[in-house]
C-alpha positions in Angstrom: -9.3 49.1 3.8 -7.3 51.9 2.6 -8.9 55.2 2.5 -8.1 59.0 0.7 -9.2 62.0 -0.7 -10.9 61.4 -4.1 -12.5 63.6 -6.7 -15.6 65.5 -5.9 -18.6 64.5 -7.2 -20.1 66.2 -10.4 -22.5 68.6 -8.9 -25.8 70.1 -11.0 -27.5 72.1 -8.8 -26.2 74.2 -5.9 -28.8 75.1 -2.6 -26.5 77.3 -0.8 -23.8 79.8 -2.3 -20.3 78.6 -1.7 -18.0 80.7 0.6 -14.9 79.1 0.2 -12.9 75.9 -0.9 -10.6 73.2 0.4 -8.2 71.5 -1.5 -7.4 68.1 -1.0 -3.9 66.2 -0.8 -3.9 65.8 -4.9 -4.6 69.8 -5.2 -8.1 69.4 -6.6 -10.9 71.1 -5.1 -12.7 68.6 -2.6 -15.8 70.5 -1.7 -17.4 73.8 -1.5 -18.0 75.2 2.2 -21.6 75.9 2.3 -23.0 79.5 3.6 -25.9 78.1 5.2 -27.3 75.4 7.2 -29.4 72.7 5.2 -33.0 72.1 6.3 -34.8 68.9 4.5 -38.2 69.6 4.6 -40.4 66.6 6.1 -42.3 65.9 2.9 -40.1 66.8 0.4 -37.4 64.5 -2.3 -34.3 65.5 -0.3 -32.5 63.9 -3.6 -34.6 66.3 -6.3 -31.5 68.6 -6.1 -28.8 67.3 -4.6 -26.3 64.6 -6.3 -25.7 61.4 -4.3 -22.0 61.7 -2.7 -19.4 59.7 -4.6 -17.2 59.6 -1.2 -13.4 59.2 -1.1 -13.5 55.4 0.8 -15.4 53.9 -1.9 -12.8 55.6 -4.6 -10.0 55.0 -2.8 -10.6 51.0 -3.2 -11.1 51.5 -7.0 -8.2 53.4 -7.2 -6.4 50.7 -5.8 -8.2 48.2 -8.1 -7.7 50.5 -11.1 -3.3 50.2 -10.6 -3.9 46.2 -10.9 -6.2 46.6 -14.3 -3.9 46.2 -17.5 -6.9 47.1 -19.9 -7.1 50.8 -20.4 -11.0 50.5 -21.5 -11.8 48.8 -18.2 -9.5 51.3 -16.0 -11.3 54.0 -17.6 -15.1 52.4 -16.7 -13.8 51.6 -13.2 -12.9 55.8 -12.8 -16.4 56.4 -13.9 -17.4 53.8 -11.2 -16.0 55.6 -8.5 -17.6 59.1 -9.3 -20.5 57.5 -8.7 -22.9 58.5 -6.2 -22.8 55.5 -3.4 -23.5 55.1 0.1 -20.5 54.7 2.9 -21.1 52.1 5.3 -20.6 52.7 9.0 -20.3 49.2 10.5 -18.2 49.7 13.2 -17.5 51.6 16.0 -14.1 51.9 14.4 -15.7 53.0 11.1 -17.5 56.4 12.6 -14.5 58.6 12.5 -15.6 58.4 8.9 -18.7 60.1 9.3 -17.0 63.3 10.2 -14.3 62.9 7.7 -16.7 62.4 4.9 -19.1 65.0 5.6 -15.9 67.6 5.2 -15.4 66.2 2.2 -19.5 66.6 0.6 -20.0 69.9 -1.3 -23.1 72.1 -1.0 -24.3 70.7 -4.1 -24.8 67.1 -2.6 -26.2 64.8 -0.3 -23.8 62.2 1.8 -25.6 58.5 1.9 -24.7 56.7 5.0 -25.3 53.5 6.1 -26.3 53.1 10.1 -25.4 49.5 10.5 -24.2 48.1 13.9 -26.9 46.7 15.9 -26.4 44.4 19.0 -26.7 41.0 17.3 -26.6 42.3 13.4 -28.0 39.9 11.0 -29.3 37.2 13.3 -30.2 35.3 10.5 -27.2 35.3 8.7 -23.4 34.6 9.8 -21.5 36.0 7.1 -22.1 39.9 8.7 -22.4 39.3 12.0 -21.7 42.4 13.6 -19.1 43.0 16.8 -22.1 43.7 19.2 -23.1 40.6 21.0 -26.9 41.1 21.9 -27.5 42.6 25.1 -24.8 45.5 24.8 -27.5 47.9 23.5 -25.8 50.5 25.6 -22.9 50.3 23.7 -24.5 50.7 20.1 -26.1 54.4 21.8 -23.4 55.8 23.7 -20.2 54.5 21.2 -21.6 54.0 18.2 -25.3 56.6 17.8 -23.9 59.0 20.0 -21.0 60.2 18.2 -22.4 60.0 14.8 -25.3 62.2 15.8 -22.1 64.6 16.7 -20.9 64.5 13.8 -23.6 65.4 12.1 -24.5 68.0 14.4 -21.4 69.7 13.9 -22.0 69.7 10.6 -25.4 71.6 9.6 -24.4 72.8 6.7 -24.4 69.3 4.6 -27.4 67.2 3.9 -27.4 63.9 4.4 -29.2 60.6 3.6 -29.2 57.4 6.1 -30.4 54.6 5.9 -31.0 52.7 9.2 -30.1 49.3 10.3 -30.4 47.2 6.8 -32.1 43.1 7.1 -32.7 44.2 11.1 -36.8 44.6 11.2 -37.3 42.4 8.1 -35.4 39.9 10.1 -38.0 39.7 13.0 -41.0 39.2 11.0 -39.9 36.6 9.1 -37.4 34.6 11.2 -39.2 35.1 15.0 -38.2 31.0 15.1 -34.8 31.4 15.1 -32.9 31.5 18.7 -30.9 33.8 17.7 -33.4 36.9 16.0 -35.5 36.0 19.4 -32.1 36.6 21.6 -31.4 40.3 19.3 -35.4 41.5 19.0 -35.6 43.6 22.2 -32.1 45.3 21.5 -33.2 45.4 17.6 -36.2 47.6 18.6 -35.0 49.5 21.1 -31.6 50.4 18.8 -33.4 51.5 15.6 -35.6 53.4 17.7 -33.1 55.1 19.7 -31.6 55.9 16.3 -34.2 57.7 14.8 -34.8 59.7 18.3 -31.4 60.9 18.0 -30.3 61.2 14.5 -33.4 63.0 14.0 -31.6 66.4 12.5 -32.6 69.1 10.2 -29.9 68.2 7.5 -30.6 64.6 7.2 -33.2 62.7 5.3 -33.9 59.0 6.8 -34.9 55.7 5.6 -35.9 52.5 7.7 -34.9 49.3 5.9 -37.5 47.3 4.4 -36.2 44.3 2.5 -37.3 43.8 -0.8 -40.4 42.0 -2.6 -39.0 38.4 -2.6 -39.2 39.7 1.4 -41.3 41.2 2.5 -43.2 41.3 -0.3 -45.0 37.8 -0.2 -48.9 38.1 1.2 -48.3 36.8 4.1 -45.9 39.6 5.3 -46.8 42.8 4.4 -49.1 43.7 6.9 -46.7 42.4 9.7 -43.8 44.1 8.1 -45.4 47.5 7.6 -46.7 46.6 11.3 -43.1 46.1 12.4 -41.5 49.7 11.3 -44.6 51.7 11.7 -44.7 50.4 16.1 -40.5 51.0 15.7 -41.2 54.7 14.2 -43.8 55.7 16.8 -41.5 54.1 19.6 -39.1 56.7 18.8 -41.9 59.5 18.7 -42.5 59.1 15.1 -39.7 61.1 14.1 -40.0 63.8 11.1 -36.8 63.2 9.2 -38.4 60.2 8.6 -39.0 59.8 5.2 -39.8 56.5 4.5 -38.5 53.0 3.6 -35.6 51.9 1.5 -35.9 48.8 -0.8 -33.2 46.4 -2.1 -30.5 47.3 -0.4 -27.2 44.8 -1.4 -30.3 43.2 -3.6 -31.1 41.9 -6.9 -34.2 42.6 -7.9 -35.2 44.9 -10.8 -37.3 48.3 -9.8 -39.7 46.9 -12.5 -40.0 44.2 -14.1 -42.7 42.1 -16.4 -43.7 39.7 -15.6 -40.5 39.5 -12.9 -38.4 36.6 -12.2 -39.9 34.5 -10.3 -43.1 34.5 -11.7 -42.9 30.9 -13.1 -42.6 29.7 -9.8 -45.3 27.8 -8.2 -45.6 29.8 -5.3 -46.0 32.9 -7.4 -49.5 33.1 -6.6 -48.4 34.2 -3.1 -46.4 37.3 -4.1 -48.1 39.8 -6.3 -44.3 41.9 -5.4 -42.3 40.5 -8.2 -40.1 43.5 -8.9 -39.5 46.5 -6.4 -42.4 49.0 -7.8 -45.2 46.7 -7.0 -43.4 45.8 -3.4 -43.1 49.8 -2.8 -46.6 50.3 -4.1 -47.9 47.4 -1.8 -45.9 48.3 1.0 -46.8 52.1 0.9 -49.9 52.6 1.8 -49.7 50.1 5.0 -47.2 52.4 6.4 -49.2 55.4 5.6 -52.1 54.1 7.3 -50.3 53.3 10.3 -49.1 56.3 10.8 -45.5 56.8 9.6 -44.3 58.2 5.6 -44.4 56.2 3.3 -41.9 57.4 0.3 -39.1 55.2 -0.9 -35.2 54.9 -2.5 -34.1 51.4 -3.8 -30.9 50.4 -4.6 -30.3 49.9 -8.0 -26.2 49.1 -7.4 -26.3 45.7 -8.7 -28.8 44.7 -10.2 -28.5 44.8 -13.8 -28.9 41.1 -14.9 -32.4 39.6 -13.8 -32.8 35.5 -14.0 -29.3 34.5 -11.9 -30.5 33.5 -8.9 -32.4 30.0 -8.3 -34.6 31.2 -5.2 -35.5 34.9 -4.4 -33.7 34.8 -1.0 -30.4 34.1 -2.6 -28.3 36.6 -1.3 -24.8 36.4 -1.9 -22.5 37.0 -4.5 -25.0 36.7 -7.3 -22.7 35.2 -10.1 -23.3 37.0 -13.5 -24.4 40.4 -12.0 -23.6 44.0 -13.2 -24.2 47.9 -12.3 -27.5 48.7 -12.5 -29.2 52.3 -13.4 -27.0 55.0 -11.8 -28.1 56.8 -8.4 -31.1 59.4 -9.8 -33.9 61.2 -8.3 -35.9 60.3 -11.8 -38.0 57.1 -11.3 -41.0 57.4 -12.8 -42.7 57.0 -9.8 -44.1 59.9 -6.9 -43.4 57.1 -4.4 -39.9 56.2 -5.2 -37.7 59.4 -4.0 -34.7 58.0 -5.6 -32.7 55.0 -7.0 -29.7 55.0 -5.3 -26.4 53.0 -5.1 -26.2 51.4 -1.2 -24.1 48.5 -1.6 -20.7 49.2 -3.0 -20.6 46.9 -5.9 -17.1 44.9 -5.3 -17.0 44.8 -1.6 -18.0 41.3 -0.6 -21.1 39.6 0.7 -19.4 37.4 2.5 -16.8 34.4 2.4 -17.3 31.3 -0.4 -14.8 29.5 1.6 -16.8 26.4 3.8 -13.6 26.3 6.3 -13.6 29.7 6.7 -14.9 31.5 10.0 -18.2 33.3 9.2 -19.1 30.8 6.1 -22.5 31.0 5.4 -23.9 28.6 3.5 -25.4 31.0 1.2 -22.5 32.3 -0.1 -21.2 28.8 -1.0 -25.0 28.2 -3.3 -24.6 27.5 -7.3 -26.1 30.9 -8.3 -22.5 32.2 -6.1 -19.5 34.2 -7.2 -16.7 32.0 -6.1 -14.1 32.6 -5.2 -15.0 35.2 -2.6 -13.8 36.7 0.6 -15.3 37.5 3.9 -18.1 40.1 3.7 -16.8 44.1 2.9 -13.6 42.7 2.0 -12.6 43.8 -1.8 -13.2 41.2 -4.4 -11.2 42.3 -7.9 -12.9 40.0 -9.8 -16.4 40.5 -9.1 -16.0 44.2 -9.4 -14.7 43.7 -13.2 -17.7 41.5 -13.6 -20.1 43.8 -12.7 -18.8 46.8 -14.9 -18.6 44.5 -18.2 -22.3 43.6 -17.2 -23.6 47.5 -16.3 -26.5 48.7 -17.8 -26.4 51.1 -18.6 -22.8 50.4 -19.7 -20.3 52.5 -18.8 
């Protein structure tokens, strides 16, 4: 990927007074330099005032995209997509020099959404993102990959930020305990999203502990075990106070609400009362609060426009047909649901379509699939086009 300074993000409110300015390589001004350390209060919507960071590595792909578009109407929806508000993902060890990169970059006037996502073993049940940690090297994930970021941050007080931690990781161990592999990665999944809270535990930042989604988690059978799950991970770590609560969604498909939702036909309906994201959050909630941890909730709202693509509710990949959904806001409707957010960057790949390809899940090869498609993160122009023409709102 190809990385650059971008256009700051709109800003509407401002929480500290602005000292100074830096301009970036095109001359514009990048961000304001803010005159006082943030503090997110335990409690409080850490999005209420701030605007979600439209950061330069997620622009810097559209640009790219945009010098290949030949319709004007589309380039000019796809710059509107990249001032968009939308988490960075920080997948590698590689990727962490980022962190401090992108933080110079976020005004005063926003918050920075960052994705904590390199566990030993990621996504044991899944191949298409596998992650560069074989289980076991938990050491590793804390000392090359925690550590610095929790630098980073640290040297940068001044800037709020938002992370989410380790997406599809607890989820995973509730539900799929059978496989070898989730059994091999459940020690070092623990003890890493743990170790994360613990130390990224910081005045400025705001976090949230991945909880699937309602096709999920959601079903009767697993709510109790999955609030079970993250409220014994969050007290491991000494029940941190920066955490906020639970994100919902994330890369997902499922609307924030939705009557009677889409899998209601179904004749296991009758199992899941979750069928949109709002009744999963409102389920899901009060679990958590009683076992001891907060209970408050952003969902991702990135791509899921269109409802009625997928054939099954844990189709996952590359959902053909889909478009921007409603853009990152602190306005839900809901005193639960601290934001909607954007977490997955809509045109970076779920993973490969290709059967002969390394990493192929079978997933991503399903009839409700985008094809073709490459391997997961990589760009993917035309499923990005797709998903502005089918925004809604339209841009």
């Amino acid at each position: 990927m190809k990385y650059s300074l971008s256009l700051a993000a709109c800003a509407a409110f401002a929480l500290a007074a602005p000292t100074d300015t830096v301009e970036s390589r095109d001359g514009l001004q990048s961000r304001a330099v803010c005159a006082s350390a943030v503090t997110i209060a335990p409690g409080s919507n850490p999005f209420t005032s701030r605007t979600l960071h439209a950061n330069s590595a997620y622009a810097s792909e559209i640009a790219a995209a945009i010098e290949t578009m030949t319709d004007d109407t589309l380039k000019t929806k796809a710059a509107a997509v990249a001032k968009t508000g939308t988490f960075l993902w920080i997948d590698t060890i590689s990727r962490v020099p980022l962190v401090a990169t992108t933080l110079a970059e976020t005004p005063c006037t926003d918050i920075l959404g960052l994705v904590i996502y390199d566990l030993p073993g990621r996504d044991c049940a899944a191949k298409a993102s596998n992650g560069e940690l074989k289980s076991g090297e938990l050491s590793r994930y804390q000392t090359e990959y925690i550590d610095p970021i929790v630098a980073a941050i640290k040297a940068a007080p001044n800037v709020a930020v938002a992370l989410l931690i380790e997406p599809d990781s607890l989820p995973n161990l509730v539900t799929n305990a059978n496989l070898t592999t989730c059994q091999a990665s459940a020690s070092d999944y623990k003890a890493g999203v743990a170790y994360a809270l613990k130390n990224l535990n910081l005045p400025n930042v705001a976090m949230y502990i991945d909880a699937g989604h309602g096709g999920w988690l959601g079903w009767d059978a697993n709510l109790q075990p999955g609030a079970d799950m993250l409220t014994s991970v969050y007290k491991t770590a000494g029940s941190p106070k920066q955490v906020f609560g639970i994100a919902t969604n994330v890369a997902g498909w499922n609307q924030f609400s939705a009557s009677p939702g889409e899998f209601s036909g179904t004749s296991d309906a009758k199992y899941n009362k979750c069928q949109d994201e709002k009744r999963f959050i409102n389920a899901f909630a009060p679990l958590i609060k009683k076992g001891g941890m907060p209970n408050h909730a952003i969902t991702d709202t990135g791509r899921n426009a269109v409802s009625g693509l997928r054939l099954e509710w844990g189709d996952w990949c590359n959902v053909n047909g889909a478009g921007f959904g409603a853009r990152p806001s602190a306005t839900t409707g809901d005193p639960l649901v601290d934001a909607f957010v954007w977490i997955k960057p809509g045109g970076e790949s779920d993973g490969v379509s290709d059967p002969s390809a390394d990493r192929y899940d079978s997933f991503c090869g399903h009839a409700d699939a985008f094809t073709p498609s490459p391997q997961a993160g990589q760009w993917n122009e035309a499923y990005f086009e797709m998903l502005i023409t089918n925004a809604k709102p339209a841009f």
